[in-house]
C-alpha positions in Angstrom: 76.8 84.8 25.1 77.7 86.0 28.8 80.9 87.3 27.3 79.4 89.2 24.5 76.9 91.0 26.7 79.7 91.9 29.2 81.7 93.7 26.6 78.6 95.5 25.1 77.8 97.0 28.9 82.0 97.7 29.2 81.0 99.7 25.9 78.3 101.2 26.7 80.1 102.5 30.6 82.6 104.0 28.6 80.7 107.1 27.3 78.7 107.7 30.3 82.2 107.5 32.1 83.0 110.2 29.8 80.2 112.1 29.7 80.0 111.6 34.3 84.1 113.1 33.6 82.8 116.1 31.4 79.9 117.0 33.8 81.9 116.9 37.2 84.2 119.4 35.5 82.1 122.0 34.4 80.2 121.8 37.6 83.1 122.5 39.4 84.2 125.1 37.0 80.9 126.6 37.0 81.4 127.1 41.2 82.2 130.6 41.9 84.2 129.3 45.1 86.5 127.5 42.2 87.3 130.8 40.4 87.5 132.5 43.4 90.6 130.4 45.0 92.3 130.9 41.6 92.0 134.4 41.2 93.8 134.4 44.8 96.2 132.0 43.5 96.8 134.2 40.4 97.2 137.5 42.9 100.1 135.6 44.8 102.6 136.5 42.1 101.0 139.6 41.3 101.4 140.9 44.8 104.8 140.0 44.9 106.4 141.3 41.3 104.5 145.0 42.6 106.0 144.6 46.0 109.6 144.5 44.4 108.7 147.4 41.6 107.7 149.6 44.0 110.1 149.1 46.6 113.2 150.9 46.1 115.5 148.7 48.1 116.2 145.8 46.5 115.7 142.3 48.0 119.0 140.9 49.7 120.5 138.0 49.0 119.4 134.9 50.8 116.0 137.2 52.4 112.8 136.3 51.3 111.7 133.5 49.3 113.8 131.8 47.1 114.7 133.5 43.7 113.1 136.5 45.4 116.4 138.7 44.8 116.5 137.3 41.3 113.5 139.3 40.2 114.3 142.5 39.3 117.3 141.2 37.2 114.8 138.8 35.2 110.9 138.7 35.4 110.8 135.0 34.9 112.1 134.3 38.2 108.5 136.1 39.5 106.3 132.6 38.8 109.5 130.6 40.5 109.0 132.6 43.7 105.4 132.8 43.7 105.2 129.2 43.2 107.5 128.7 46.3 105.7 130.7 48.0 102.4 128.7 47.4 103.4 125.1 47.8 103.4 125.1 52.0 100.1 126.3 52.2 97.6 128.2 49.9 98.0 125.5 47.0 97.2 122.5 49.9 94.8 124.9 50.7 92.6 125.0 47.7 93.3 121.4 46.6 92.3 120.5 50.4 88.8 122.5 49.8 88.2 120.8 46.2 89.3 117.0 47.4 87.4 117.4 51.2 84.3 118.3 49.3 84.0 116.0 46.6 82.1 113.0 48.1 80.9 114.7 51.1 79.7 117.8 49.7 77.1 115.4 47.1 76.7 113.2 50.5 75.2 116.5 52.4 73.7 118.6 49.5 71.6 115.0 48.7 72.9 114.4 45.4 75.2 111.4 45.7 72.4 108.6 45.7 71.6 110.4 42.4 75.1 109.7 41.2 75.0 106.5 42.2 72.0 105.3 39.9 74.2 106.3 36.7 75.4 102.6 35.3 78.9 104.1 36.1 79.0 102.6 39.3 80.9 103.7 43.0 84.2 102.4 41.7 84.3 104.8 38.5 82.4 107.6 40.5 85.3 107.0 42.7 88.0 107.4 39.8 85.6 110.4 38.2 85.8 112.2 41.2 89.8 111.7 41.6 90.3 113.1 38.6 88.6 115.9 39.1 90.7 117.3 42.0 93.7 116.3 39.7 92.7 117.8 37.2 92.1 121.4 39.6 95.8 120.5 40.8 97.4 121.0 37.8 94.9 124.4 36.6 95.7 125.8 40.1 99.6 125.2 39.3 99.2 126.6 35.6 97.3 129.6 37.1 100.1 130.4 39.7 102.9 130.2 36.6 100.9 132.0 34.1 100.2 134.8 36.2 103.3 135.4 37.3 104.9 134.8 33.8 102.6 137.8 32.7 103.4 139.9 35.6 107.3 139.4 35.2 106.6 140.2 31.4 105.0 143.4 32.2 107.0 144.9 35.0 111.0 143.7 34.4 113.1 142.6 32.0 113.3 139.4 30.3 116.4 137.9 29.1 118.4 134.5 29.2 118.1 132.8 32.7 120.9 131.6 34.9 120.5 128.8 36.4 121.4 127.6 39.9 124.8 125.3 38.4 125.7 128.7 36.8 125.1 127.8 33.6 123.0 130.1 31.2 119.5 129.0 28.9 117.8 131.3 26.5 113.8 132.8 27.1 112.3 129.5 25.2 114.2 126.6 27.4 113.3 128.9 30.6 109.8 128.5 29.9 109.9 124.8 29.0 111.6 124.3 32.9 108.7 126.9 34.6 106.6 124.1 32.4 108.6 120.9 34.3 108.7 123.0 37.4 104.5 123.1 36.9 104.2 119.6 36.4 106.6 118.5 39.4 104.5 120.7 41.7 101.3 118.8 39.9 102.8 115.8 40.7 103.3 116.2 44.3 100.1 117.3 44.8 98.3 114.0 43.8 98.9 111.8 47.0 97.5 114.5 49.0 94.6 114.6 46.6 94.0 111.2 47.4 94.3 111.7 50.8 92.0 114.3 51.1 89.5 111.6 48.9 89.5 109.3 51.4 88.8 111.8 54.3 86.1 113.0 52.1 84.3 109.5 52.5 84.6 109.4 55.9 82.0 112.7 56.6 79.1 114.0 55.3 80.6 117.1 56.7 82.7 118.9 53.4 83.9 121.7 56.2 85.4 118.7 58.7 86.6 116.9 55.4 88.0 120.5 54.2 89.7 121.4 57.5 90.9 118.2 58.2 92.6 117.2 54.6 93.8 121.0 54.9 95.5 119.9 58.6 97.4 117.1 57.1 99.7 118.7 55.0 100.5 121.1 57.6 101.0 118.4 60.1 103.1 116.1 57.4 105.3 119.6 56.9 106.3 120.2 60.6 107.1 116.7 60.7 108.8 117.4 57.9 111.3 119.9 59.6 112.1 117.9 62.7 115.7 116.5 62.8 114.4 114.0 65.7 112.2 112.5 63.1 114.7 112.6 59.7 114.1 108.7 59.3 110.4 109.5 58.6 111.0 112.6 56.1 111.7 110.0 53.1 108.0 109.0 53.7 106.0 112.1 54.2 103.9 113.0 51.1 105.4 116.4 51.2 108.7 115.6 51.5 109.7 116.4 48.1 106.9 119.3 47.8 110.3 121.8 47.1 112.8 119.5 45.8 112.0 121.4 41.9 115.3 123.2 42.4 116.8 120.1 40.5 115.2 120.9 37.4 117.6 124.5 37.4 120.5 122.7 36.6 122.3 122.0 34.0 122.0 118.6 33.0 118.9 118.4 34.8 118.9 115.8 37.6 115.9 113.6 37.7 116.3 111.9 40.7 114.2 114.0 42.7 111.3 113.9 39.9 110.9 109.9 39.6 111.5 109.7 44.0 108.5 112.3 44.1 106.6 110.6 41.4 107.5 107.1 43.5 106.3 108.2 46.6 103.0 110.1 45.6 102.2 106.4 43.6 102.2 105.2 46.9 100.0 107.4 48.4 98.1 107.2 45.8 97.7 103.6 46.0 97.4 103.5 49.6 94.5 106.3 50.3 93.1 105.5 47.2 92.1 101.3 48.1 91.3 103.0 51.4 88.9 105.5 49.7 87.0 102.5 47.5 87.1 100.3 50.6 85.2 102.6 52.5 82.9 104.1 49.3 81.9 101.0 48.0 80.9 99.5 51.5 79.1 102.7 52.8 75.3 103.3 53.2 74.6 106.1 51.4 70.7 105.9 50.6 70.0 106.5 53.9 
């Protein structure tokens, strides 16, 4: 009897799971703040493909960003650069203001003890919330490609890519590796989102949690490029933040995509157990 009542309430969780899923995203598609950071996501490749039009010296090689000289020869190569350009900062940036304010932001506006009466439960809320931010990694990825796929459309010519072993793949398999490039950089975004998670329980200050998730990654990237530290670098969460370049080859090489996927699993683990010890145990009725 016990055992037929517990499945019916595991049935009943699931839609309102669902339906907790579908009304955390449109509320956080429905923020202006939201649209806001990825219309300046979206700008990052635009600035850059009218930079190179309108300048009539053309990049040198080896100055600027990466594939930065590789523009005017094949617009493509606009959402590479603009994607490079994004991954030290303004993407941590914008995930770091999504994932800082998703418990503490209902903790200060009043609205998580709400929450928390839904038969859904902390643990789920938890998950709900998680994938959320995830779910804004990946759209603030897309939005970075897509714009500058458009831009490189409009303003230089498109043709047959060459990649960095020197071989040669036509327009359709180009945009099937900006689409692997997308979901690397999606990827390696996702152990910081947990991270900034677990900060976000810590505060009912979204700002602090914000600034502080924001701080990490910067932190974790200096770190990063210190020799004196190089035995850490394998365990930073940005470690392999740039390590895409693999999937320009030709084969491509996969290492660097399952040791990125490895390592943000971890974090992931880690910061997420430390973000449902710390939910699940905290006062938040008061």
């Amino acid at each position: 009897m016990r055992a037929v009542q517990a499945d019916e309430v595991h049935t009943a969780r699931q839609p309102l799971l669902l339906a907790l899923l579908a009304s955390e995203l449109t509320l956080l598609f429905r923020r202006r703040r939201t649209w806001a950071m990825l219309v300046a996501l979206a700008a990052v490749p635009m600035l850059i493909a009218v930079a190179v039009r309108v300048t009539a010296v053309e990049p040198p090689p080896g100055r600027g960003p990466p594939f930065l000289d590789s523009i005017t020869s094949n617009g493509l190569f606009v959402a590479v650069t603009a994607l490079v350009v994004c991954i030290p900062l303004f993407l941590p940036l914008t995930v770091g203001v999504v994932a800082g304010d998703s418990i503490a932001g209902e903790s200060q506006s009043g609205t998580l003890r709400y929450l928390l009466i839904a038969p859904a439960g902390r643990a789920r809320l938890l998950v709900v919330k998680y994938a959320v931010v995830a779910v804004f990694c990946a759209c603030a990825t897309l939005t970075i490609a897509l714009a500058g796929t458009l831009i490189g459309l409009a303003l230089f010519p498109v043709g047959p890519v060459t990649l960095l072993s020197g071989d040669t793949i036509e327009i359709g398999e180009s945009l099937i590796r900006l689409l692997l490039i997308t979901s690397y950089i999606t990827i390696s975004l996702l152990g910081f989102a947990a991270i900034g998670l677990f900060v976000s329980t810590l505060t009912d200050v979204p700002v602090g949690a914000m600034a502080a998730t924001v701080v990490l990654s910067i932190v974790s990237q200096v770190l990063d490029n210190l020799p004196q530290l190089e035995w850490l670098h394998p365990w930073l969460f940005t470690h392999y933040w740039l390590g895409f370049s693999d999937l320009l080859r030709q084969p491509i090489e996969w290492s660097s995509l399952a040791s990125n996927a490895l390592l943000q699993l971890g974090y992931l683990a880690v910061f997420g157990a430390l973000a449902f010890g710390r939910f699940t145990t905290r006062d938040v009725l008061t």
